[in-house]
N, C-alpha and C positions, 0 to 999 in steps of 0.2 A: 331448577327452572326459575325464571324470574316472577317479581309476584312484584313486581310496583314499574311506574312508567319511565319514572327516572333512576341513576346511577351515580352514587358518591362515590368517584375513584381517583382519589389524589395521591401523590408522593408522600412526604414526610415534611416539615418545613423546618430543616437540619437543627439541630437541638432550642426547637419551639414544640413540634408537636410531631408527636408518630404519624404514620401514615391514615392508621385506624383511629387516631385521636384527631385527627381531621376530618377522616371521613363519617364518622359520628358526631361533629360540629356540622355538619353540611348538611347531614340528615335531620339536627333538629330544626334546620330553617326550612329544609325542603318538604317536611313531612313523611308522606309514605312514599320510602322509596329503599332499594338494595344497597350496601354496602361493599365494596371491592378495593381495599386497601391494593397500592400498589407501589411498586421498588422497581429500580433501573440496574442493579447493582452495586447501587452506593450506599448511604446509611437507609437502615431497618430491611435493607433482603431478606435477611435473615427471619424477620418477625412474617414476611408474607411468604418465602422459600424455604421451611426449614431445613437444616442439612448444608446451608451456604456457610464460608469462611469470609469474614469482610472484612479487606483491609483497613477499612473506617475503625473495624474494633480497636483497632494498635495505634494507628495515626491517623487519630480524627482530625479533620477540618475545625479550626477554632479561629474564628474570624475576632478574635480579642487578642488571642495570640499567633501572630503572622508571619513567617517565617519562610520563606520562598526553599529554605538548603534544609529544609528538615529531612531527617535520613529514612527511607522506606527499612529499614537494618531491622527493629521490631517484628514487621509482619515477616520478613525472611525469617527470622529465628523462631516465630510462631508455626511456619508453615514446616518446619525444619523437625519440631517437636512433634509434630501427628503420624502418627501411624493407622493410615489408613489404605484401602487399596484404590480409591477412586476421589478427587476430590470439584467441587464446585467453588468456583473465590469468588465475591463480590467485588469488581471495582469500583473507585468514586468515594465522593466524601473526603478522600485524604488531604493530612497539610504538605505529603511530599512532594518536592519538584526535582527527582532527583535521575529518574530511568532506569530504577531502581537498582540503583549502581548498589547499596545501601542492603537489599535483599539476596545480591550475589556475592556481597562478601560473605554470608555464611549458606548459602544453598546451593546447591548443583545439580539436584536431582529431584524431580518430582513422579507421581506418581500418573497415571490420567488423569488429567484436567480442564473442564470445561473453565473459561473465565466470562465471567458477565460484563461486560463494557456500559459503561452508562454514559459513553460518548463513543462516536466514530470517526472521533480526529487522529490525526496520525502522528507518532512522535513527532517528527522536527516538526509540524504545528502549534504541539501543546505548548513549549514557555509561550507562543505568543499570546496566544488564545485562553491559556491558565494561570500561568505567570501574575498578571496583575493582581486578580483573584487571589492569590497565596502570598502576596505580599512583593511581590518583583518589580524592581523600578523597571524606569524602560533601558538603563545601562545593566542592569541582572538579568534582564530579558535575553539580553545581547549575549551574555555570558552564559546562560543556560543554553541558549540555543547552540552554542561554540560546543559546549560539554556535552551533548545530546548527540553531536555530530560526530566529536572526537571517539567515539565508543564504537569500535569496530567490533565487536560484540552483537551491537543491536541493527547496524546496519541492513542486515538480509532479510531482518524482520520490521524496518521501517514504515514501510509503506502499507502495512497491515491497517482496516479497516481497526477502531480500538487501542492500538497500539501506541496512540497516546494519552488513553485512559489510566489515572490512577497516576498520576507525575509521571507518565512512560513506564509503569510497571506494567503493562500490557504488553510491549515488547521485550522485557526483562520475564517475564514467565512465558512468553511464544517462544523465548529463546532455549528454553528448556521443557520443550515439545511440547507448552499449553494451546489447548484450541482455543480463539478470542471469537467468540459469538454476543451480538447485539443484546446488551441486559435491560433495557425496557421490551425489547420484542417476545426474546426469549421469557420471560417473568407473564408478561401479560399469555404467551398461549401456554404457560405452564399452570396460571390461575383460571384457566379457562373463560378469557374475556371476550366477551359476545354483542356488541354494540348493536346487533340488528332487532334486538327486543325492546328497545328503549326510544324511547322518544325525544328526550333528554339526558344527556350525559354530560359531569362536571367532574373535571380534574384539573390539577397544578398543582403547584410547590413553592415553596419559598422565594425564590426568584427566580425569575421568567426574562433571558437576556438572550445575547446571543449564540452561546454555547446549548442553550433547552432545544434549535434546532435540530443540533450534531446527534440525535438519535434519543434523549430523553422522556420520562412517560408522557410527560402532554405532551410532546410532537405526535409521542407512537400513537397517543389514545386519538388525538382529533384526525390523525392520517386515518385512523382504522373506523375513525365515525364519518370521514368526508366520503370513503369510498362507499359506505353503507347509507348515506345521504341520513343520519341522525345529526341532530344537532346538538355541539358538541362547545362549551364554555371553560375555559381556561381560565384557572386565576394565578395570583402572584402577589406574594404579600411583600413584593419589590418589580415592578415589571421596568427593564432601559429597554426592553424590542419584542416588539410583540409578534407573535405567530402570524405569519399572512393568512389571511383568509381561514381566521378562528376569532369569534368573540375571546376577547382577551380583557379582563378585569384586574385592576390595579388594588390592594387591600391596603389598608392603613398603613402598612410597614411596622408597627406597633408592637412587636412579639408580644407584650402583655394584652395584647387586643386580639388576637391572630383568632383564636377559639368564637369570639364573638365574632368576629369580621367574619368568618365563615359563616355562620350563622345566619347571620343579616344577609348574606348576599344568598343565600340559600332560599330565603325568605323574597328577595326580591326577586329570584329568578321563576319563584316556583310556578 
C-alpha cells in the first residue's frame, strides 16, 4: 500500500545513474514519499525485472564510442549459450544498428520468448528515428535503411509494433517465434504501478526527445497519470521535445550534477 503522496519513479539515466539511484535522488529533495524504480526494456530491467536477458548487457549504448554497423553477433551467441525453457529479453540501450543480421548468424532457434520493446517504432523506421543517435550520418542512414529492406527474412515481420526496437533485433527475434510486447507498459503492470494513490508523480530519464514518445516509461507513466487525472512531472537531464501535455523539466545535462539536479528539483517540486 502506499504510505506517502507522492512517487519517484524514473528510468535509469544510461550509464549516470540506475533507476533506483535516481529515484532515491528524488526522494531526498521530495521528502516523504514511495519509491518505484522503473525500466522500459532497455538498460537496468533487469535490476527492476529479475529474470530478464538484456541485450544492453552485450552491446551497450556508449555515446563516447559511436558506431552505427556495431554487430548485434554478441547477444546472439549470448542467447545461443542459455539453456533455459522460457526466456524474457530486454530491448533498448544497444550500440547496434544492424536487424540483427549479427544475432542470426549464430541463432536459429529460441526457446518461448517474451521480448520487452522499449520503443514501438517499426523496423524500416528505426535507421531514421535511431540511426543518428548511434552515430549514422544522414548518407548511413540512407544505407541502413537499403540494408533493413534488403533482408527478406525480416520482411513479414516488419510492420510489428517493436520491431524496430534494439537496431531491428525486434524483428530479428519475432522472426524466430518471439512475442514483441510493449516494455515500459509491460514492466510498469508487472511492478504493480498504481498512479491513482498519489497526488504527485515524477519520472524521466536521461533524455527526453522524440523517440521517449514511441512507447517509453515517461510517456507510459504520464499516459497512466493523465487518465487517472494525477499530476504527473517529467524530467530529462537533456530534453530537444517535450511530452505534450506533461510538465516536462530540463536538468543541468551535467552527468556529474545528475544526483543533485534530481534532488534540487525534488525539492522545488515538493
Amino acid at each position: 500500500m502506499p504510505s506517502a503522496s507522492a512517487l519517484a519513479c524514473p528510468a535509469s539515466l544510461k550509464g549516470v545513474l540506475s533507476a533506483r539511484e535516481a529515484a532515491a535522488a528524488l526522494a531526498r529533495g521530495l521528502g516523504d514519499c514511495d519509491q518505484l524504480p522503473l525500466a522500459d526494456g532497455g538498460e537496468g530491467t533487469a535490476d527492476v525485472v529479475p529474470g530478464v536477458v538484456e541485450a544492453a548487457s552485450v552491446i551497450p549504448f556508449d555515446p563516447v564510442r559511436l558506431n552505427p554497423f556495431t554487430s548485434s553477433r554478441p547477444f546472439g551467441e549470448l542467447l545461443a549459450s542459455l539453456r533455459v525453457d522460457r526466456l524474457i529479453v530486454g530491448l533498448g540501450g544497444t550500440a547496434n544498428m544492424d536487424a540483427g543480421a549479427g544475432l542470426l548468424e549464430v541463432l536459429d532457434t529460441l526457446p518461448p520468448t517474451i521480448v520487452l520493446c522499449d520503443v514501438a517504432t517499426t523496423l524500416y523506421d528505426a535507421p531514421r528515428l535511431f540511426g543518428p543517435q548511434k552515430g549514422a550520418t544522414r548518407e548511413q542512414v540512407v544505407e541502413l535503411e537499403s540494408r533493413f529492406r534488403a533482408d527478406v527474412r525480416l520482411a513479414p515481420y516488419a510492420h510489428l509494433a517493436g520491431s524496430g526496437a534494439g537496431g531491428g533485433l525486434g524483428a530479428a527475434l519475432a522472426s524466430l517465434g518471439a512475442e514483441l510486447v510493449p516494455g515500459a507498459a509491460t514492466v510498469l503492470d508487472l511492478v504493480g504501478f498504481d498512479p491513482t494513490a498519489y497526488t504527485l508523480v515524477v519520472t524521466g530519464e536521461g533524455r527526453v526527445d522524440a523517440t521517449t514518445a514511441e512507447g517509453k516509461v515517461p510517456f507510459e507513466v504520464a499516459r497512466r497519470c493523465r487518465a487517472a487525472g494525477v499530476r504527473c512531472v517529467v524530467f530529462g537531464g537533456i530534453v530537444t521535445e517535450r511530452l505534450p501535455g506533461v510538465e516536462t523539466v530540463e536538468l543541468s545535462g551535467d552527468p556529474a550534477r545528475a544526483a543533485a539536479d534530481l534532488e534540487e528539483l525534488g525539492a522545488r517540486i515538493r
